[in-house]
N, CA, C and O atoms as a CHARMM CRD file, in Angstrom:
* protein
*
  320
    1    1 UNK  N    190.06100  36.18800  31.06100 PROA 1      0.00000
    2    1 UNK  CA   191.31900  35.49200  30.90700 PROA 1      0.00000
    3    1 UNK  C    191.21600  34.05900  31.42900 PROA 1      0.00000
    4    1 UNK  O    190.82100  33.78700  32.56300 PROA 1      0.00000
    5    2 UNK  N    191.49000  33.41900  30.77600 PROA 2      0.00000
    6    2 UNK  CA   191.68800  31.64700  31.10700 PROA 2      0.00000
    7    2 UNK  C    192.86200  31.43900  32.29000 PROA 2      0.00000
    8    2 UNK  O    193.92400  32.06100  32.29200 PROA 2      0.00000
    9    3 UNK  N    192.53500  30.61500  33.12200 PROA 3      0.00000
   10    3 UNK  CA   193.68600  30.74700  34.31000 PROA 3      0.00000
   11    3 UNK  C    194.44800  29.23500  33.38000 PROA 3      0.00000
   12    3 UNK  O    193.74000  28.46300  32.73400 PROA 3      0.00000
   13    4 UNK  N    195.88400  29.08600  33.50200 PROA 4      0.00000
   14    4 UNK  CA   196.24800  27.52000  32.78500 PROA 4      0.00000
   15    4 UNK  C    196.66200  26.90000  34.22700 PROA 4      0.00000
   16    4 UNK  O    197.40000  27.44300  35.04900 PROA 4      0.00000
   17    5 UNK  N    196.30100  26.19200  34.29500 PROA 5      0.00000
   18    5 UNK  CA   196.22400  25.26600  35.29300 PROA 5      0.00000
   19    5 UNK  C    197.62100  23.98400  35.09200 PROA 5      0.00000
   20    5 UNK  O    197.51600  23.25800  34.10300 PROA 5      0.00000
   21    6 UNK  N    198.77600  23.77800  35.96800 PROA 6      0.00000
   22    6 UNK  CA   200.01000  23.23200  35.70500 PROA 6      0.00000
   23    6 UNK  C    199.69000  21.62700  36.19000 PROA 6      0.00000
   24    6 UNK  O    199.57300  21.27200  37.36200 PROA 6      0.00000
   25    7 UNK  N    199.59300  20.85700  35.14000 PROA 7      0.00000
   26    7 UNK  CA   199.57200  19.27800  36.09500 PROA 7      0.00000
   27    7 UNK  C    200.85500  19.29800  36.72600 PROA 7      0.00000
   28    7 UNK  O    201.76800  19.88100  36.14300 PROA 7      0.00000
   29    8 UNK  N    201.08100  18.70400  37.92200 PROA 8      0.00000
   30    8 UNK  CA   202.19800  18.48900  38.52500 PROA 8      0.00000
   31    8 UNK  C    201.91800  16.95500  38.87000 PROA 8      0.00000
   32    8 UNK  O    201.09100  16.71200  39.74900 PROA 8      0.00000
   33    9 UNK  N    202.67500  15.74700  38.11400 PROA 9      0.00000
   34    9 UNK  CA   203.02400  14.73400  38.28300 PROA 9      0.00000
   35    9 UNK  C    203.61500  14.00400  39.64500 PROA 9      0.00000
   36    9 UNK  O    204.79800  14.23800  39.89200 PROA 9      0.00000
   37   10 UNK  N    202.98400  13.25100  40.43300 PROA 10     0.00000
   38   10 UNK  CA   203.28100  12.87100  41.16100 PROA 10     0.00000
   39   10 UNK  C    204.45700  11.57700  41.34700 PROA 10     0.00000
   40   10 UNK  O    204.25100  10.43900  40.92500 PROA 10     0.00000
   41   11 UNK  N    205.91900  12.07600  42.17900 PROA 11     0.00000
   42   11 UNK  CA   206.62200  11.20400  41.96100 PROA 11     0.00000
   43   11 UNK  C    207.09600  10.61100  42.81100 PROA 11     0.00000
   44   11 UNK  O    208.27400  10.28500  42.66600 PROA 11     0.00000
   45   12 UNK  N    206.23800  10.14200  44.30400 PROA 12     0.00000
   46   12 UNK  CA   206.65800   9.54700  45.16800 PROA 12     0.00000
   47   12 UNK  C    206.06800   7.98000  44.88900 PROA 12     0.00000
   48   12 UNK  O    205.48700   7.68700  43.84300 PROA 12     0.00000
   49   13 UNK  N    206.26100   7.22000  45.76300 PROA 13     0.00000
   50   13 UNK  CA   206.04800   5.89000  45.42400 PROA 13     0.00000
   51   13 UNK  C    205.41800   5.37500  46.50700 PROA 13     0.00000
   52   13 UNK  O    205.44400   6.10300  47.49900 PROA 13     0.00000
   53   14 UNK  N    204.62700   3.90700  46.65600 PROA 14     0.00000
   54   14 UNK  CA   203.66900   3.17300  47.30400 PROA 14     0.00000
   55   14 UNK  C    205.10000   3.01200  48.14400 PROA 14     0.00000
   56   14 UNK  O    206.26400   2.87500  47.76700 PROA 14     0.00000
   57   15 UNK  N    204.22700   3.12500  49.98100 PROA 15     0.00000
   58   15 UNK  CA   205.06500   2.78900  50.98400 PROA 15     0.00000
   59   15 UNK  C    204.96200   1.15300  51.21100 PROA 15     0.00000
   60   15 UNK  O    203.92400   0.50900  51.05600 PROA 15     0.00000
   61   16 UNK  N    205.92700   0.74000  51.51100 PROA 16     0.00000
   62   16 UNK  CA   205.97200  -0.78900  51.80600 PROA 16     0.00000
   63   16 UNK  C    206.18700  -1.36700  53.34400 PROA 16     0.00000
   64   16 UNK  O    207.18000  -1.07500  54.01200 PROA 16     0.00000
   65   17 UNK  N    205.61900  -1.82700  53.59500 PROA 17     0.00000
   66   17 UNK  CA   205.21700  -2.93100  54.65400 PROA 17     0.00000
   67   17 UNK  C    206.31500  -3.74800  55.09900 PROA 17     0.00000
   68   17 UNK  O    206.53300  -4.76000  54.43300 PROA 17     0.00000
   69   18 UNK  N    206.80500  -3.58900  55.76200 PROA 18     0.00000
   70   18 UNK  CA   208.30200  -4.63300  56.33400 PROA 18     0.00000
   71   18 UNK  C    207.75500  -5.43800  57.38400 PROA 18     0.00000
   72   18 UNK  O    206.58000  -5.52000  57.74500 PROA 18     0.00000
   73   19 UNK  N    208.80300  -6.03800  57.83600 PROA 19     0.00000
   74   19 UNK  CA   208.28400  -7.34400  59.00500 PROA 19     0.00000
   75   19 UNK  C    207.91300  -6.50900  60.29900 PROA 19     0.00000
   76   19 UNK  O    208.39300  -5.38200  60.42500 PROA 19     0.00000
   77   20 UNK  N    207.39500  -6.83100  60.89200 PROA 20     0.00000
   78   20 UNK  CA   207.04100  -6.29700  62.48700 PROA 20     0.00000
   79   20 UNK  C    208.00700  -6.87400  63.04500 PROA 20     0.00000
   80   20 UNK  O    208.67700  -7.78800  62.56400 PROA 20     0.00000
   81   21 UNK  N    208.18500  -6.14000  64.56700 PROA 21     0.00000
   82   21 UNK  CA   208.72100  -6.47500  65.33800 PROA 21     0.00000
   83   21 UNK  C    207.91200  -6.51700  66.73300 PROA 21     0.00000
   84   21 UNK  O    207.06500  -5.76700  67.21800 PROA 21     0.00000
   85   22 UNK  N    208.54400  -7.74000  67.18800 PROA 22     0.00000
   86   22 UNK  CA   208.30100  -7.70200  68.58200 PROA 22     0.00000
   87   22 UNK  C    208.69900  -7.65700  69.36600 PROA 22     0.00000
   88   22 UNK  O    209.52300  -8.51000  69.69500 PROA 22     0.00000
   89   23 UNK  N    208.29800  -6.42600  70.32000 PROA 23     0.00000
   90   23 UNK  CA   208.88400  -5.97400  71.66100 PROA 23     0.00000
   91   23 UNK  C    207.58400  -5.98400  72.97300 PROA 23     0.00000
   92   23 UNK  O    206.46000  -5.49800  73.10300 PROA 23     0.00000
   93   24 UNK  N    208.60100  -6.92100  73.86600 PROA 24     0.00000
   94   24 UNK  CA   207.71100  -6.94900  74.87300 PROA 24     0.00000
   95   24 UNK  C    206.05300  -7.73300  74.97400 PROA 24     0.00000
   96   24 UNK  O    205.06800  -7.62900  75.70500 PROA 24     0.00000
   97   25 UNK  N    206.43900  -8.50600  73.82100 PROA 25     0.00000
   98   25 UNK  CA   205.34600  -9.18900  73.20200 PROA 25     0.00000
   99   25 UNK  C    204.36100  -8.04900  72.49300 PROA 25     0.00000
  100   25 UNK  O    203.21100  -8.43600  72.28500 PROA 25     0.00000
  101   26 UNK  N    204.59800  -7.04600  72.20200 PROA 26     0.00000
  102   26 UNK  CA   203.59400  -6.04100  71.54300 PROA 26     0.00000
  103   26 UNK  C    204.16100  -6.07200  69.65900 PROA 26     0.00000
  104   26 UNK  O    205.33300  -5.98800  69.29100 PROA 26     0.00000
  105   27 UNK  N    203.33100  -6.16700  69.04200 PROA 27     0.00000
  106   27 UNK  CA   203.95900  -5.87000  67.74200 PROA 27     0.00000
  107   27 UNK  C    204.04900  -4.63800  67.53900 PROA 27     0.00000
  108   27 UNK  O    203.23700  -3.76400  67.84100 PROA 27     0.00000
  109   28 UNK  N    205.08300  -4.54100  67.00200 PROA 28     0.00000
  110   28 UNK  CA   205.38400  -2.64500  66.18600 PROA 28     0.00000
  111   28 UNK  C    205.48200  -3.04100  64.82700 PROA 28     0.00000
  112   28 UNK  O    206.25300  -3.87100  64.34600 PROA 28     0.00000
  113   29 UNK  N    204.35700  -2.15400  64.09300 PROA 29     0.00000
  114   29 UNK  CA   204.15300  -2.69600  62.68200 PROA 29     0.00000
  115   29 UNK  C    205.66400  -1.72100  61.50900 PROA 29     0.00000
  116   29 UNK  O    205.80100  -0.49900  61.57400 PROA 29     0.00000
  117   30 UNK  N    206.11700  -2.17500  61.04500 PROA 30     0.00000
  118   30 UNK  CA   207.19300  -1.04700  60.52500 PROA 30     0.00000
  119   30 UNK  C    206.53300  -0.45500  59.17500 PROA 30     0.00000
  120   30 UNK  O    205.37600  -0.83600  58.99200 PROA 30     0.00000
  121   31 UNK  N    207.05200   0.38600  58.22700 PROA 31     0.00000
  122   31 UNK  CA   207.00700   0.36300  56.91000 PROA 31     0.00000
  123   31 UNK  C    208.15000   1.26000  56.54700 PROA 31     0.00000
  124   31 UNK  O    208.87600   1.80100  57.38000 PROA 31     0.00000
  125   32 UNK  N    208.26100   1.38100  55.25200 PROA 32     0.00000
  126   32 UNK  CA   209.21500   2.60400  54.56000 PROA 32     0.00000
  127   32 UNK  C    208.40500   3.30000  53.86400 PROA 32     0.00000
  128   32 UNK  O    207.71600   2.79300  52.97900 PROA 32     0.00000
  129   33 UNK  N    208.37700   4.55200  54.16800 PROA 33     0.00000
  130   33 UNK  CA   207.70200   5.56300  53.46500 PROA 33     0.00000
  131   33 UNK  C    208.26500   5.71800  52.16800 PROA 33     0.00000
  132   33 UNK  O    209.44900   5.88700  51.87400 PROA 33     0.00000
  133   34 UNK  N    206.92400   5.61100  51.17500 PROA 34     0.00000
  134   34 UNK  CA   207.01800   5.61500  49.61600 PROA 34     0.00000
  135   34 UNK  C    207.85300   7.05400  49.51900 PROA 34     0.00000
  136   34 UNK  O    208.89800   7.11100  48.87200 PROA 34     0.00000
  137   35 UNK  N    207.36700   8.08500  50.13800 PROA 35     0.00000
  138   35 UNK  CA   207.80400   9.53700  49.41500 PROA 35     0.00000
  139   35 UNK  C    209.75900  10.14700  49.83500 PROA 35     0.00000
  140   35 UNK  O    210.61800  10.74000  49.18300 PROA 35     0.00000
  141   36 UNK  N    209.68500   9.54200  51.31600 PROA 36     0.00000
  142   36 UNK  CA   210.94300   9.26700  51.50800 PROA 36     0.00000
  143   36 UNK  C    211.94300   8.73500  51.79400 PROA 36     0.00000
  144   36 UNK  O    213.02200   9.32700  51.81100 PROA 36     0.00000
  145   37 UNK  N    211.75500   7.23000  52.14400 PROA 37     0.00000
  146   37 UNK  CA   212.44700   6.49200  52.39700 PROA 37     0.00000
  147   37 UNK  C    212.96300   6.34800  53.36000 PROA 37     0.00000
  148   37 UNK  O    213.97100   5.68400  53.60100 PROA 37     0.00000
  149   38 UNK  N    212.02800   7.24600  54.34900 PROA 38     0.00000
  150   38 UNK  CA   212.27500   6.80500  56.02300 PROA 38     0.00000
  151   38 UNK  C    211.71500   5.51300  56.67600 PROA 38     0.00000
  152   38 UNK  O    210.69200   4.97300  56.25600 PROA 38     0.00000
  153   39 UNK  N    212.38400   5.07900  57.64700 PROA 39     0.00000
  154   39 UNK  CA   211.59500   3.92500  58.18700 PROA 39     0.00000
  155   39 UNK  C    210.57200   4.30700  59.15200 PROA 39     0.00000
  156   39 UNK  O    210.73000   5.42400  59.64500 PROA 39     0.00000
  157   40 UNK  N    209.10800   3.33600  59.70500 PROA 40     0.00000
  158   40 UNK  CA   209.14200   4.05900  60.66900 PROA 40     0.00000
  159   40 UNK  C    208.35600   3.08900  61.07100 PROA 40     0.00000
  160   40 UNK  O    208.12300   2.07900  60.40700 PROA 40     0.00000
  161   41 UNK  N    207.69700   3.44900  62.68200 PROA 41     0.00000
  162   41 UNK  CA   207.46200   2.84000  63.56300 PROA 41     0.00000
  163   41 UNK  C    206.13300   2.33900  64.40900 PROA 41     0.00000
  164   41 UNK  O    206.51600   1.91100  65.49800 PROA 41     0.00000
  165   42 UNK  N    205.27500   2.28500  64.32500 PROA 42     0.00000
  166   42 UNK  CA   203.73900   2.52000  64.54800 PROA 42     0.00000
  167   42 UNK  C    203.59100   1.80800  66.43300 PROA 42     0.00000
  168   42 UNK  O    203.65700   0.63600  66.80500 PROA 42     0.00000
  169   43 UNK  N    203.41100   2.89300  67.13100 PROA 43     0.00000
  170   43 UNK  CA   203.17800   2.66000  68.47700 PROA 43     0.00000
  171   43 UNK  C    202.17800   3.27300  69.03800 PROA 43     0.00000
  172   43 UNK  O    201.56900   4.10500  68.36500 PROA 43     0.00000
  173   44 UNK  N    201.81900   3.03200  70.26000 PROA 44     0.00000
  174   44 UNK  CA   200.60800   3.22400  71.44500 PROA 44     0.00000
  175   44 UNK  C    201.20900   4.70400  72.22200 PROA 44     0.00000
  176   44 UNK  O    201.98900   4.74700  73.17300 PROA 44     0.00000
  177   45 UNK  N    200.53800   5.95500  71.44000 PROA 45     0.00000
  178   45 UNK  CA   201.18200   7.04200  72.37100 PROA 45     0.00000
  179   45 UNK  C    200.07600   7.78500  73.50100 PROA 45     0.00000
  180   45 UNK  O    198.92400   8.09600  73.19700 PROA 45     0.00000
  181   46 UNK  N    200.43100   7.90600  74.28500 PROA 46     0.00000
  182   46 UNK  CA   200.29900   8.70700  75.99600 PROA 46     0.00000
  183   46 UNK  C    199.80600   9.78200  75.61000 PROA 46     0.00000
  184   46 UNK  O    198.61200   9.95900  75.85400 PROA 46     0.00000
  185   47 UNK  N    200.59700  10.88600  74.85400 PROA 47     0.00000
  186   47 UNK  CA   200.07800  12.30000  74.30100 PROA 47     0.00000
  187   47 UNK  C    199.03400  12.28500  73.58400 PROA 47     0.00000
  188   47 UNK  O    198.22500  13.21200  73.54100 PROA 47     0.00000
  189   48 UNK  N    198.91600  10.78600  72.68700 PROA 48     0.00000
  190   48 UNK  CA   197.49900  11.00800  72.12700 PROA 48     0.00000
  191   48 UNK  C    196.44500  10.34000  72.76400 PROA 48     0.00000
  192   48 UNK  O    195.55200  10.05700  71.96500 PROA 48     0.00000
  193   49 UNK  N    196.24700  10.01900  73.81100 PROA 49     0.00000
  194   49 UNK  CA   195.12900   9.02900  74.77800 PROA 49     0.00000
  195   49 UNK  C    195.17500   7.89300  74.13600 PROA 49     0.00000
  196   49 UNK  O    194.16700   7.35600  73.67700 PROA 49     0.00000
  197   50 UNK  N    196.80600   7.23600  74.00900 PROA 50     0.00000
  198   50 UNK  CA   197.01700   6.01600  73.73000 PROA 50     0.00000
  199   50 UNK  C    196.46900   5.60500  71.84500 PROA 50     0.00000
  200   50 UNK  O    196.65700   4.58800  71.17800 PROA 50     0.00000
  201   51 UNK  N    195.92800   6.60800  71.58500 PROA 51     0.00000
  202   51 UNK  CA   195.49300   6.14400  70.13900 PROA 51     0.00000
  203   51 UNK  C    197.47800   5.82500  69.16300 PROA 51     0.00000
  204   51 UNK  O    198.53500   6.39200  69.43900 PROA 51     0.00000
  205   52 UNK  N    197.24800   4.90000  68.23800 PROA 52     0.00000
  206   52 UNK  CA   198.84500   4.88800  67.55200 PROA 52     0.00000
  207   52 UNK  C    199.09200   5.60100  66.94000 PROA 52     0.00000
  208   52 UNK  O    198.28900   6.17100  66.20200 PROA 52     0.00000
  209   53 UNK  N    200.58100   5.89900  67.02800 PROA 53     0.00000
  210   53 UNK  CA   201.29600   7.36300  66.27200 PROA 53     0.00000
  211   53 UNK  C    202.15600   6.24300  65.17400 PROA 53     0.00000
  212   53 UNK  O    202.02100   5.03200  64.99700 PROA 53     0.00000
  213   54 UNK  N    203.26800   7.47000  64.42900 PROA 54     0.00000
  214   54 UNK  CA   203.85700   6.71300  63.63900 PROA 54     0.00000
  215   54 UNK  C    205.06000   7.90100  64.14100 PROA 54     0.00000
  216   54 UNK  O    204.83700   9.10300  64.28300 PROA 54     0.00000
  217   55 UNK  N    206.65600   7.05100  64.40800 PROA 55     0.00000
  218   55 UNK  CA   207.84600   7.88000  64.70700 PROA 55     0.00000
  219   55 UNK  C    209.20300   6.61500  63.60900 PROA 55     0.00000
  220   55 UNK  O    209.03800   5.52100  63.07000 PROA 55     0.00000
  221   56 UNK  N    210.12900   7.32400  63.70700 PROA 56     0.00000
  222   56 UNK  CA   211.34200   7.30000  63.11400 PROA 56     0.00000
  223   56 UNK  C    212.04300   6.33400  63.53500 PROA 56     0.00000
  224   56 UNK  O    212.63300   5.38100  63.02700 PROA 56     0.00000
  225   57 UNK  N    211.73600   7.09700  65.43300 PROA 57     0.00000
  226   57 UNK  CA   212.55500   6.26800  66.03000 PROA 57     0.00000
  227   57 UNK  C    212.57500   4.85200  66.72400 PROA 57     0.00000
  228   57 UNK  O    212.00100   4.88800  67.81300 PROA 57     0.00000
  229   58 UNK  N    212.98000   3.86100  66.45500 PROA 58     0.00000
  230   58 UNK  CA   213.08900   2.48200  67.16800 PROA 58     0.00000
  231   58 UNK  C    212.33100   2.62200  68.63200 PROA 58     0.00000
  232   58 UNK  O    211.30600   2.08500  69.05300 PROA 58     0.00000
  233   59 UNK  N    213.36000   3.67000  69.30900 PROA 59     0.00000
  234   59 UNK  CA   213.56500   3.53800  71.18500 PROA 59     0.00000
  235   59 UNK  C    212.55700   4.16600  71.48800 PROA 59     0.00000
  236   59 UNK  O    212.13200   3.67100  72.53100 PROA 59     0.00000
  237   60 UNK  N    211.75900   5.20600  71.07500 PROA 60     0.00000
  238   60 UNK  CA   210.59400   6.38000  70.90800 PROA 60     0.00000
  239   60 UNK  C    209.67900   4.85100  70.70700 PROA 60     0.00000
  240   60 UNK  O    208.85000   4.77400  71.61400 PROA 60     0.00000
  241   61 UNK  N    209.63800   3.99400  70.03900 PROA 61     0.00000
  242   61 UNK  CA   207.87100   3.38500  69.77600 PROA 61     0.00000
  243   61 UNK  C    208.47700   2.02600  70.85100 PROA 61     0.00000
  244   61 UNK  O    207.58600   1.50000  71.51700 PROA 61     0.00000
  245   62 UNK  N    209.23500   1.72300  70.95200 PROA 62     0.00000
  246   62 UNK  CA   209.46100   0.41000  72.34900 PROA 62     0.00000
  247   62 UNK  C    209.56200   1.14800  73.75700 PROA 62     0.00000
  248   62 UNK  O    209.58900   0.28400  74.63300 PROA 62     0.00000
  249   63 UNK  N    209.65200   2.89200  74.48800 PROA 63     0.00000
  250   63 UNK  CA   209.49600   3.46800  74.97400 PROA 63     0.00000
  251   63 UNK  C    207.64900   3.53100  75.32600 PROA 63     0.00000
  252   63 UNK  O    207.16000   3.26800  76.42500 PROA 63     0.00000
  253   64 UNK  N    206.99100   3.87700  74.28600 PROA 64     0.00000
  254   64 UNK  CA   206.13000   3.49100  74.29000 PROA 64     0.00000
  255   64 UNK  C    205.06900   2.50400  74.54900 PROA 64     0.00000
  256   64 UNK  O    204.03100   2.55700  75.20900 PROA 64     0.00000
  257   65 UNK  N    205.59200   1.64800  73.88600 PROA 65     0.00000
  258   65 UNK  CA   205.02700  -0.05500  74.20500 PROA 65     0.00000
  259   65 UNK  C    205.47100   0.19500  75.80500 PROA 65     0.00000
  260   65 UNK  O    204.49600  -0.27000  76.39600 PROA 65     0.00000
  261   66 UNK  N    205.88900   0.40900  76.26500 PROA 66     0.00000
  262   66 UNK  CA   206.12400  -0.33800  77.78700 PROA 66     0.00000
  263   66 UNK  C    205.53700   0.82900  78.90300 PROA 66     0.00000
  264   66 UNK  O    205.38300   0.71200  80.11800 PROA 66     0.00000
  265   67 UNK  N    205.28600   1.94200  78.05000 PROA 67     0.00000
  266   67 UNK  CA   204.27700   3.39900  79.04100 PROA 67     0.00000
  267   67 UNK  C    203.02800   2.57300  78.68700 PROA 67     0.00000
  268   67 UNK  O    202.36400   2.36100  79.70100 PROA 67     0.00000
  269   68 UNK  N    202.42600   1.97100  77.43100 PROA 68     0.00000
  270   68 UNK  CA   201.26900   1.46800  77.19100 PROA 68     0.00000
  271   68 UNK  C    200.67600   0.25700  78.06400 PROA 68     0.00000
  272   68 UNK  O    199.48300   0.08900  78.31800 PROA 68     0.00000
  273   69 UNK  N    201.88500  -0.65600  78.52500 PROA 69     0.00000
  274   69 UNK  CA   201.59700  -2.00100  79.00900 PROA 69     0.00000
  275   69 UNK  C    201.71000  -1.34000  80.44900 PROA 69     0.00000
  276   69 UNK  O    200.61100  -1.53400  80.96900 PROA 69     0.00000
  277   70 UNK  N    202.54700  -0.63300  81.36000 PROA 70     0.00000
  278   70 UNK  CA   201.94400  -0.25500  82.51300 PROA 70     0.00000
  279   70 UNK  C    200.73000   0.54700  82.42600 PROA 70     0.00000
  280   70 UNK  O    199.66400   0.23000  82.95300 PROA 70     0.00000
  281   71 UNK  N    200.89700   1.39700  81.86800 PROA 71     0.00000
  282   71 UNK  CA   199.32000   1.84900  81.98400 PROA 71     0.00000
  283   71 UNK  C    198.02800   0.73500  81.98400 PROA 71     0.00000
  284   71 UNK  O    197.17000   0.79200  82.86500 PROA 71     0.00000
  285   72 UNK  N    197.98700  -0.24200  80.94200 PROA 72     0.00000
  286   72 UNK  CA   197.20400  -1.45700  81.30100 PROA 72     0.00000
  287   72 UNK  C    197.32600  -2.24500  82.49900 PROA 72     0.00000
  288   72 UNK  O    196.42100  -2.90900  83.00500 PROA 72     0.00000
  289   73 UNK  N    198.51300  -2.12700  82.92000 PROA 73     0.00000
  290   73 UNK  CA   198.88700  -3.06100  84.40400 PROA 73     0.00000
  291   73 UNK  C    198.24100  -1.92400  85.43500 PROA 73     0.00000
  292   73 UNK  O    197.46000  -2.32800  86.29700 PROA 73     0.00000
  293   74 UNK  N    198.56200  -0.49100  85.35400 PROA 74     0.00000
  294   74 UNK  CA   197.67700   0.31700  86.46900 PROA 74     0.00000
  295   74 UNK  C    196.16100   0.42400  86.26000 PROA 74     0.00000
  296   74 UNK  O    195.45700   0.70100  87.23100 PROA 74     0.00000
  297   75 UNK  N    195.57600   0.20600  84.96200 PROA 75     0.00000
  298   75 UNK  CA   193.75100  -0.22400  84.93100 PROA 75     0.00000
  299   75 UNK  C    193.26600  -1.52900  85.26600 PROA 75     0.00000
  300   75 UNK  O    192.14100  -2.03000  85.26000 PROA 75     0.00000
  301   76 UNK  N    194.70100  -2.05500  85.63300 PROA 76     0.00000
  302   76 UNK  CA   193.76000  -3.74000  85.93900 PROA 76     0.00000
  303   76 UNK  C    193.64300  -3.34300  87.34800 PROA 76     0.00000
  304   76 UNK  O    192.52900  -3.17300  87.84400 PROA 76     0.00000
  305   77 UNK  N    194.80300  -3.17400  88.07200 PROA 77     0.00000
  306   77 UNK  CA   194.86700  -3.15500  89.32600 PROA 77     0.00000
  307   77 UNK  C    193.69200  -2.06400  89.93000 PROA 77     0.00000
  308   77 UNK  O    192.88600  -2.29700  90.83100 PROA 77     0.00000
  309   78 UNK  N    193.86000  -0.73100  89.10300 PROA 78     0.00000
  310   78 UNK  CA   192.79600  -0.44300  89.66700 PROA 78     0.00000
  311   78 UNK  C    191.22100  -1.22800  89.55500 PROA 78     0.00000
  312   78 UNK  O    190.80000  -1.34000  90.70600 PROA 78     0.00000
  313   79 UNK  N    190.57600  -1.60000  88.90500 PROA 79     0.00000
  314   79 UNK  CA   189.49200  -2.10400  88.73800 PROA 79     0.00000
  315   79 UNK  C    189.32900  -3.12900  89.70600 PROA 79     0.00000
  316   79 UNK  O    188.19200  -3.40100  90.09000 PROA 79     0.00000
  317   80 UNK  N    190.55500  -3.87800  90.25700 PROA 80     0.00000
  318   80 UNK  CA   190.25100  -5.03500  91.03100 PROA 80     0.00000
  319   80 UNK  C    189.59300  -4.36100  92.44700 PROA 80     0.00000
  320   80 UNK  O    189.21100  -5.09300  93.36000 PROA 80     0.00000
């Protein structure tokens, strides 16, 4: 038996690139997601050993930025 195989057309769209913002002198890169039209937020997260996440929320990625910049202010100090 032949299996029929269903194309399923893809109908989300290319995400777009909005202005950054700056907080705390750190840029937060934004975009709108092609598939849903959420905004979102690209920050420095703690849970992931500082590698960047992407969240929804505004206060969640400038929350961030400022756990990221002390944490750099506690590796300077320590090293001195």
């Amino acid at each position: 038996m032949a299996r029929q195989t269903k194309k399923i057309k893809y109908k989300g769209g290319p995400s777009e690139i909005l202005d950054p913002i700056i907080f705390s002198n750190y840029e937060i890169k934004t975009l709108k997601h092609g598939n849903t039209g959420h905004q979102l937020y690209r920050f420095p997260s703690k849970a992931h050993d500082w590698e960047n996440c992407w969240t929804m929320d505004l206060q969640s990625a400038q929350s961030g930025v400022l756990k990221y910049q002390q944490h750099l202010e506690y590796d300077d100090k320590k090293d001195e």
